[in-house]
C-alpha positions in Angstrom: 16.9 36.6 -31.6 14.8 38.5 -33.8 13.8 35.5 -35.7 13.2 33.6 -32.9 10.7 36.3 -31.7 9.1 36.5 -35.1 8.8 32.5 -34.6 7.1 33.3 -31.2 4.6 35.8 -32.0 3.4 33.3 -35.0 3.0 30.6 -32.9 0.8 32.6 -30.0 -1.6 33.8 -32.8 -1.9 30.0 -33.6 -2.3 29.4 -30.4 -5.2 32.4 -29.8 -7.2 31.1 -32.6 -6.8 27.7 -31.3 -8.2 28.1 -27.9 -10.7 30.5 -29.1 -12.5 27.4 -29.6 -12.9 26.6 -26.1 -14.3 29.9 -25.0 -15.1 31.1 -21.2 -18.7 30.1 -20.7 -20.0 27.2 -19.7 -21.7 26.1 -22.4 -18.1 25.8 -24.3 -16.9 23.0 -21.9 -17.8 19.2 -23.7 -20.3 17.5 -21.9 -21.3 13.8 -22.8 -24.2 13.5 -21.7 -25.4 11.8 -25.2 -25.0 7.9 -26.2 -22.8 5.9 -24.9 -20.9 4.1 -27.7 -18.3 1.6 -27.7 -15.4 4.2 -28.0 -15.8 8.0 -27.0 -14.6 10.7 -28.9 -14.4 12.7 -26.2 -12.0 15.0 -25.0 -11.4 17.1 -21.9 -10.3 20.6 -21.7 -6.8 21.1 -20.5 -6.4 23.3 -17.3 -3.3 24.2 -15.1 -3.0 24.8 -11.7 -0.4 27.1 -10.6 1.7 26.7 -6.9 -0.2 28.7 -4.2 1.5 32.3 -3.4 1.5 33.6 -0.1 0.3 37.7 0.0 0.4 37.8 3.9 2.4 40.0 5.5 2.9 38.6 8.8 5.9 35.2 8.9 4.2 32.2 8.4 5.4 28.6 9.5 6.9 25.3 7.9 3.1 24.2 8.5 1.3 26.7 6.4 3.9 26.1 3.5 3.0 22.2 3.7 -0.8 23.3 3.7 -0.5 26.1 1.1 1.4 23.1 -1.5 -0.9 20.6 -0.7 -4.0 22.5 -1.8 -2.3 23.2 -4.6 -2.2 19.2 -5.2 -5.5 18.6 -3.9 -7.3 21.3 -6.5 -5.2 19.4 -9.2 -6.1 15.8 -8.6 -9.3 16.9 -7.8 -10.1 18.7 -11.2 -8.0 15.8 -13.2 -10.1 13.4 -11.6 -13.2 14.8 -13.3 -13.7 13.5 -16.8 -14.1 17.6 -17.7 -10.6 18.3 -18.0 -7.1 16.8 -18.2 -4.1 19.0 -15.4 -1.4 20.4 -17.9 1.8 20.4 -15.2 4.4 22.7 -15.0 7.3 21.7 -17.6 10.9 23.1 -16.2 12.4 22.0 -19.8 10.0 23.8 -22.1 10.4 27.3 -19.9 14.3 26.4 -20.3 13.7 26.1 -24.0 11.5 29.3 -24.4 13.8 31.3 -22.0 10.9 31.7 -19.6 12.2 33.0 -16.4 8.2 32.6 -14.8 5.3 30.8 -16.5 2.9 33.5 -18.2 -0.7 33.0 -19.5 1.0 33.2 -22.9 3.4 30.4 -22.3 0.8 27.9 -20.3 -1.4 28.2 -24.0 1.8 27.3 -25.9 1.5 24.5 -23.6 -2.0 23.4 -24.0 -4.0 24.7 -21.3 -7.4 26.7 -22.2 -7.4 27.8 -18.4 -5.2 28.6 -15.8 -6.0 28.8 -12.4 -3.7 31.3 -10.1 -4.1 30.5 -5.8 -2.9 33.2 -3.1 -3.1 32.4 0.7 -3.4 34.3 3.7 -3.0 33.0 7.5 -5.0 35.5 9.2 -5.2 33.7 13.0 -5.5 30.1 12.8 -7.5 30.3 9.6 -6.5 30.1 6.0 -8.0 32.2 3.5 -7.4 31.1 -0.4 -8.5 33.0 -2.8 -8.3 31.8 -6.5 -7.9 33.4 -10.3 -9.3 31.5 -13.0 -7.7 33.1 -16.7 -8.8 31.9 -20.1 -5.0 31.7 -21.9 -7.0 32.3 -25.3 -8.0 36.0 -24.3 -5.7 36.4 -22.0 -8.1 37.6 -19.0 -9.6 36.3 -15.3 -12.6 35.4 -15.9 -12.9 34.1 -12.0 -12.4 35.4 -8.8 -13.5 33.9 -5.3 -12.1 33.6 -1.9 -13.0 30.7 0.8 -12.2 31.2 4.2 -12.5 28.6 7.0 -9.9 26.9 10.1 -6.5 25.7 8.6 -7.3 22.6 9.8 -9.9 22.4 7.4 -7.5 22.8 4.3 -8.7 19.6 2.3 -12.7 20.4 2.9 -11.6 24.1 2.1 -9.8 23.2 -1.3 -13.0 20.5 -2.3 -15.1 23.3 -2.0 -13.1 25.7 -4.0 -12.9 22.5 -6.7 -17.1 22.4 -6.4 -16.9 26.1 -7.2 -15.0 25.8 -10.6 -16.6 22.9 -12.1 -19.8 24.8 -10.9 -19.1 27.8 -13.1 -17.2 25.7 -15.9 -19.4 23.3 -17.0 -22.7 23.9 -14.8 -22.4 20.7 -12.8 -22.6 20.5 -9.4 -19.0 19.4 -7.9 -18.6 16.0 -6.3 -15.6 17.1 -4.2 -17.3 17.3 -0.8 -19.3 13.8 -1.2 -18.4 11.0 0.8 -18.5 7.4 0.3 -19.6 4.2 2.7 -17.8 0.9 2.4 -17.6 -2.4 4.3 -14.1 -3.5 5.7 -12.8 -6.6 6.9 -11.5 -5.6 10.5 -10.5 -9.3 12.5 -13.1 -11.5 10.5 -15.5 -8.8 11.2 -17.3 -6.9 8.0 -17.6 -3.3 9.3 -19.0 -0.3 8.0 -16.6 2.9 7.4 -17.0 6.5 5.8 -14.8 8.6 4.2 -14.3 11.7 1.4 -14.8 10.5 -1.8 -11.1 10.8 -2.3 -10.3 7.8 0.7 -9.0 10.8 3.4 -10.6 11.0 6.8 -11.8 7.5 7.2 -14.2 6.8 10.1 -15.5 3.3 11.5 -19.2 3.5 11.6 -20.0 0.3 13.3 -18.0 -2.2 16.0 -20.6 -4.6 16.6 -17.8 -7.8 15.2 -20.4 -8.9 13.1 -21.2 -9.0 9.2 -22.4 -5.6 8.1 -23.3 -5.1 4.2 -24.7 -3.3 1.4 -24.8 0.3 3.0 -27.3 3.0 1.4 -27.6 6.6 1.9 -31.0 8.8 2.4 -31.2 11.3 0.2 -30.6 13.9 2.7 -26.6 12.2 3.5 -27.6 11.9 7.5 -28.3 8.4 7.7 -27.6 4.8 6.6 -29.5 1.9 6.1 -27.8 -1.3 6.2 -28.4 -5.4 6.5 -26.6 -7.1 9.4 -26.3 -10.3 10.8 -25.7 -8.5 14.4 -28.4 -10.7 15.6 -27.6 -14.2 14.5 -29.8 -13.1 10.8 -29.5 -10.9 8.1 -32.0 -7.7 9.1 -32.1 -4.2 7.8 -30.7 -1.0 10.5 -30.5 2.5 9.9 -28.2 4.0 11.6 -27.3 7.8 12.1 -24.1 9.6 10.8 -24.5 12.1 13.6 -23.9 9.8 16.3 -23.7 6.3 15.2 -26.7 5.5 16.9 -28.5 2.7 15.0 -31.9 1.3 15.0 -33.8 -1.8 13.5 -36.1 -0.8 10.4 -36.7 -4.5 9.3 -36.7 -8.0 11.0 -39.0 -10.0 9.2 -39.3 -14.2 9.4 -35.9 -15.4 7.0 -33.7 -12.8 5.0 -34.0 -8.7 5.1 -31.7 -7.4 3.0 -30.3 -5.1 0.4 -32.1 -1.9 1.2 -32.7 0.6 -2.0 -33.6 4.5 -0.7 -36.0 6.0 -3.4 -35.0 9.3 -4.3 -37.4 10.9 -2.1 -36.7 9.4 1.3 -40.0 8.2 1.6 -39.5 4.2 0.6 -37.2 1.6 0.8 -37.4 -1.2 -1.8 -35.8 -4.2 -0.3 -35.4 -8.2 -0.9 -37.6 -10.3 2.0 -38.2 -13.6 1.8 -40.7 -14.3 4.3 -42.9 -15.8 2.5 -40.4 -18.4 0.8 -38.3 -17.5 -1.8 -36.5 -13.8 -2.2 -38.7 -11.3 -3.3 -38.9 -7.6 -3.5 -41.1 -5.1 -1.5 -41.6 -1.9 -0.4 -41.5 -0.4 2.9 -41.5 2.9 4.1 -38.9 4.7 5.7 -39.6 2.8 8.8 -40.0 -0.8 7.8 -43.4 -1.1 7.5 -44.5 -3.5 4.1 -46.8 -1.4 1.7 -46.4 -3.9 -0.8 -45.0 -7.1 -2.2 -43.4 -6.3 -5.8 -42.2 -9.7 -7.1 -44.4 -12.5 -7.4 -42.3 -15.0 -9.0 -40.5 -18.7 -8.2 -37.3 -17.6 -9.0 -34.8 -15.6 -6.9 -34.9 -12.0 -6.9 -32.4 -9.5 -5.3 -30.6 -6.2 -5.6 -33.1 -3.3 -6.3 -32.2 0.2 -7.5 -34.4 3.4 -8.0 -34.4 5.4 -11.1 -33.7 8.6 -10.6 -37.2 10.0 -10.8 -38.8 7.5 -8.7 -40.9 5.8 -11.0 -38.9 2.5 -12.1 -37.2 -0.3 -10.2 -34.1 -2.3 -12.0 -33.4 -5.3 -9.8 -31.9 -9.1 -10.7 -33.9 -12.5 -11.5 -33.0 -15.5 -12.5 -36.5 -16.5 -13.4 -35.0 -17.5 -16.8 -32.7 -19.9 -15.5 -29.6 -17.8 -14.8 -29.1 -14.2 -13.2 -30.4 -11.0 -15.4 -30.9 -7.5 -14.9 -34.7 -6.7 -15.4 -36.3 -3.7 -15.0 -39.9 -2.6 -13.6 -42.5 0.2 -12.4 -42.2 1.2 -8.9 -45.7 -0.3 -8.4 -44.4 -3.5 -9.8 -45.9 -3.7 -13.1 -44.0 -3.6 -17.0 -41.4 -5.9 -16.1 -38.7 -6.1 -18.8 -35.1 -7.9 -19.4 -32.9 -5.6 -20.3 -29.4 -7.3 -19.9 -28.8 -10.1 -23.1 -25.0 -10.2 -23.1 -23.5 -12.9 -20.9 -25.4 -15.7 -18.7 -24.8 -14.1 -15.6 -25.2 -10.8 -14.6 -26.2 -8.7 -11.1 -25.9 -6.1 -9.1 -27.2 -3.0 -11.4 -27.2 0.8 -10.0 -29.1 3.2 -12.0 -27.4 6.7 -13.0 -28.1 9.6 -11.7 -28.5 11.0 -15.1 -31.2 8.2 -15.5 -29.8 7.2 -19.4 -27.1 3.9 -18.0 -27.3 1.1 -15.7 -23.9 -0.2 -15.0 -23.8 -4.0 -13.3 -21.3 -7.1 -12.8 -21.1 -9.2 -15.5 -19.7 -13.0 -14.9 -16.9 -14.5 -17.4 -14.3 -16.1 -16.5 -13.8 -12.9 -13.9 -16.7 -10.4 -12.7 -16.7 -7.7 -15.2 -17.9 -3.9 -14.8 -21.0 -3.2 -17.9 -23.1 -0.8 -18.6 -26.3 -0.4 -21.3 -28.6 2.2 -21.8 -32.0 2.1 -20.1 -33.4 0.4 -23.1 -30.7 -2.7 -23.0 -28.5 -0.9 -26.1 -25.1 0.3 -25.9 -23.8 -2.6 -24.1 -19.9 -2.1 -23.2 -17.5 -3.2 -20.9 -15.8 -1.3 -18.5 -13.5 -2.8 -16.2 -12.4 -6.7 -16.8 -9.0 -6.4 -14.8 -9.1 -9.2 -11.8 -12.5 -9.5 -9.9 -14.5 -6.2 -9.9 -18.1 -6.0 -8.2 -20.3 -3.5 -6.4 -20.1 -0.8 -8.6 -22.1 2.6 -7.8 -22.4 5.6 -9.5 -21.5 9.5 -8.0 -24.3 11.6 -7.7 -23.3 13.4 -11.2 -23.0 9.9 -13.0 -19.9 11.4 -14.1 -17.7 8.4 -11.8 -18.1 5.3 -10.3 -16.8 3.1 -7.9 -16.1 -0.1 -7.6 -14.4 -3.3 -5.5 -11.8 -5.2 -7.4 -9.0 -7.9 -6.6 -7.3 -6.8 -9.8 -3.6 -6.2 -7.2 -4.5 -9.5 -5.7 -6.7 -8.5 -2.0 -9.9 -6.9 -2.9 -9.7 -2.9 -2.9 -11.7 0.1 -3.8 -11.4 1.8 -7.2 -12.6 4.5 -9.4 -13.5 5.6 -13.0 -15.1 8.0 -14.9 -18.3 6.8 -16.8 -16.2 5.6 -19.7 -14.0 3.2 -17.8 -11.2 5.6 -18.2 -9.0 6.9 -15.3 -9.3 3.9 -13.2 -6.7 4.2 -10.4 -6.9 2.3 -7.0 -8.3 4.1 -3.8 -7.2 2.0 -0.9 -4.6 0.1 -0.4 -4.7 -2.4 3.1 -6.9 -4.7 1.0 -10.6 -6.7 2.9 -12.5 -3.5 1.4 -16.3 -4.2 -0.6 -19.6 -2.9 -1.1 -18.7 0.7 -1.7 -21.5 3.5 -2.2 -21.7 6.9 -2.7 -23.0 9.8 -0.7 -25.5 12.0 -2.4 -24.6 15.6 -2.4 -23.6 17.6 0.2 -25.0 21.2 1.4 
């Protein structure tokens, strides 16, 4: 026994050096915001999430238990799913083989994890309060504490928020836990719009009009949508408000209205018209109105997307004889190809970061890209089945996507490498997903 204790106390100072290396500020957590190459080297930090512990002192209910596990689950999955870190879960056999009757700080090190996060719950009226611990295993101490309060029917928002809070103070991103996301669905040969949490829980169906509803855009704010729909007989651009579903006609020019862009500001829409012939792309203003015609050109062009300052447009033409991603000022001028890989490729949406364009790429099957904003760093990052309408998360950190990889065409997700990929939905008809900015 004594041996085995000297053999234990050798292997924690290991261990302490080790994941001194991660440190507790925020700085110490990898980022990759850098070049994209063709394989990353990097690696997330490893974090556990301990079962939550009840400190009341009053009996609680079969009801709170279920909610008081399943924010444990939802603070994992939501912390695994960000490329930041990697959940270390709780192994029976190695606290069997080190005689552990509890997992300690010292044991979840031995075990990996730079940080442990401890939850404790309280019922106080038809509320839960959770508080959580965060503890750096390489020093040993909390460096964390914060407490969220709100109805206990609230649990999931509740735990997002908490989520927000730690990859806040971690790596000095803002969380994407309490975003949502807009899709289409096929509902009865109907294409309808729906919203959800980023994660696919509480879904609600936007429009019923049994018509074809598509490419859904959030204002910047998150209040409202702008869509095209063929509620009218032709494709025409609505907006209509999350608040109450009302929804109102921004643009019904003479042939197609479609494929509205929001520029970062709120104050534009850049949109493909073709009123004057051919598809072309213009600028309105948040209520419809042309300002200008940005395209002048023979060839088809279609699916616009702001940079994130405002000041660029990247868009598709095939003015070269086949589909490619160009990219121009927001007045119209300095048009450039960007995309050379492949004969056909659409679709772009510019990171939030402002360094990648990701778009569909045809081969064979409709493949997920990205390049830098200068047309370098080309790689591929989904090629499994079908996969289309990809859009970034307001960090450029994920993105999602539509593919028929399963067989009926369903809503997936990825971190900016093309790693993590796991499915979202699962009733299959579901397409042109976007996500919701931020919300307050």
């Amino acid at each position: 026994m004594r041996a085995k204790n000297i053999l234990l106390t050798v292997l924690a100072l290991i261990i302490f050096q080790a994941g001194s290396l991660f440190g507790q500020s925020r700085e110490s957590i990898p980022d990759f915001r850098g070049t994209l190459g063709p394989k990353s080297t990097f690696e997330p930090t490893k974090i556990s999430v301990e079962e939550v512990k009840y400190i009341g002192i009053s009996p609680i209910d079969p009801s709170d238990t279920l909610i008081m596990k399943n924010c444990a689950a939802i603070l994992r999955n939501d912390l695994d799913f960000s490329p930041y870190f990697e959940i270390v879960l709780l192994d029976s056999f190695f606290m069997r083989h080190m005689e552990l009757q509890e997992m300690t700080l010292l044991g979840w090190g031995w075990m990996g994890s730079a940080y442990v996060i401890r939850l404790e719950a309280e019922f106080p009226h038809d509320n839960l309060r959770l508080t959580y611990r965060l503890f750096s295993t390489s020093t040993q101490k909390e460096i964390r504490k914060q407490k969220f309060e709100s109805n206990k029917l609230y649990y999931r928002d509740l735990t997002h928020e908490m989520a927000n809070d730690i990859v806040k103070f971690l790596t000095g991103d803002e969380g994407i836990y309490r975003t949502k996301i807009a899709y289409v669905r096929l509902i009865n040969g109907a294409k309808e719009l729906f919203l959800s949490d980023y994660d696919g829980y509480n879904e609600r169906q936007l429009t019923n009009n049994k018509s074809i509803n598509l490419s859904p855009a959030f204002t910047p704010d998150g209040d409202f949508i702008y869509f095209t729909s063929y509620l009218d007989g032709y494709p025409k651009i609505y907006l209509l408000s999350l608040k109450n579903n009302d929804v109102n006609l921004i643009a019904g020019y003479p042939g197609i209205n479609a494929a509205p862009a929001v520029s970062p500001d709120g104050k534009y829409i850049a949109a493909v018209l073709s009123k004057d012939g051919n598809s072309e792309i213009y600028l309105l203003d948040r209520k419809g109105k042309i300002i200008k015609r940005l395209t002048y050109s023979w060839a088809i062009e279609s699916s616009p997307t702001w940079s994130p300052d405002g000041k660029e447009i990247a868009f598709t033409s095939d003015r070269t004889g086949s589909p490619q991603i160009y990219i121009m000022d927001a007045e119209g001028t300095n048009v450039r190809r960007v995309t050379f890989e492949g004969k056909y490729n659409d679709s772009p949406c510019w990171s939030p970061r402002g360094d990648k364009i990701i778009y569909v790429s045809r081969d064979k099957v409709f493949k997920i890209c990205s390049i830098d904003v200068m047309g370098r760093e080309y790689k591929i990052l989904a090629e499994l089945g079908d996969n289309e309408n990809p859009h970034f998360s307001p960090d450029g950190n994920h993105i999602i996507f539509s593919s028929t990889r399963m067989g009926p065409s369903e809503l997936y997700l990825m971190d900016v490498f093309g790693r993590k990929q796991q499915r979202l939905t699962t009733k299959g008809g579901y397409s042109n997903p976007i996500w919701s900015p931020y919300r307050k």
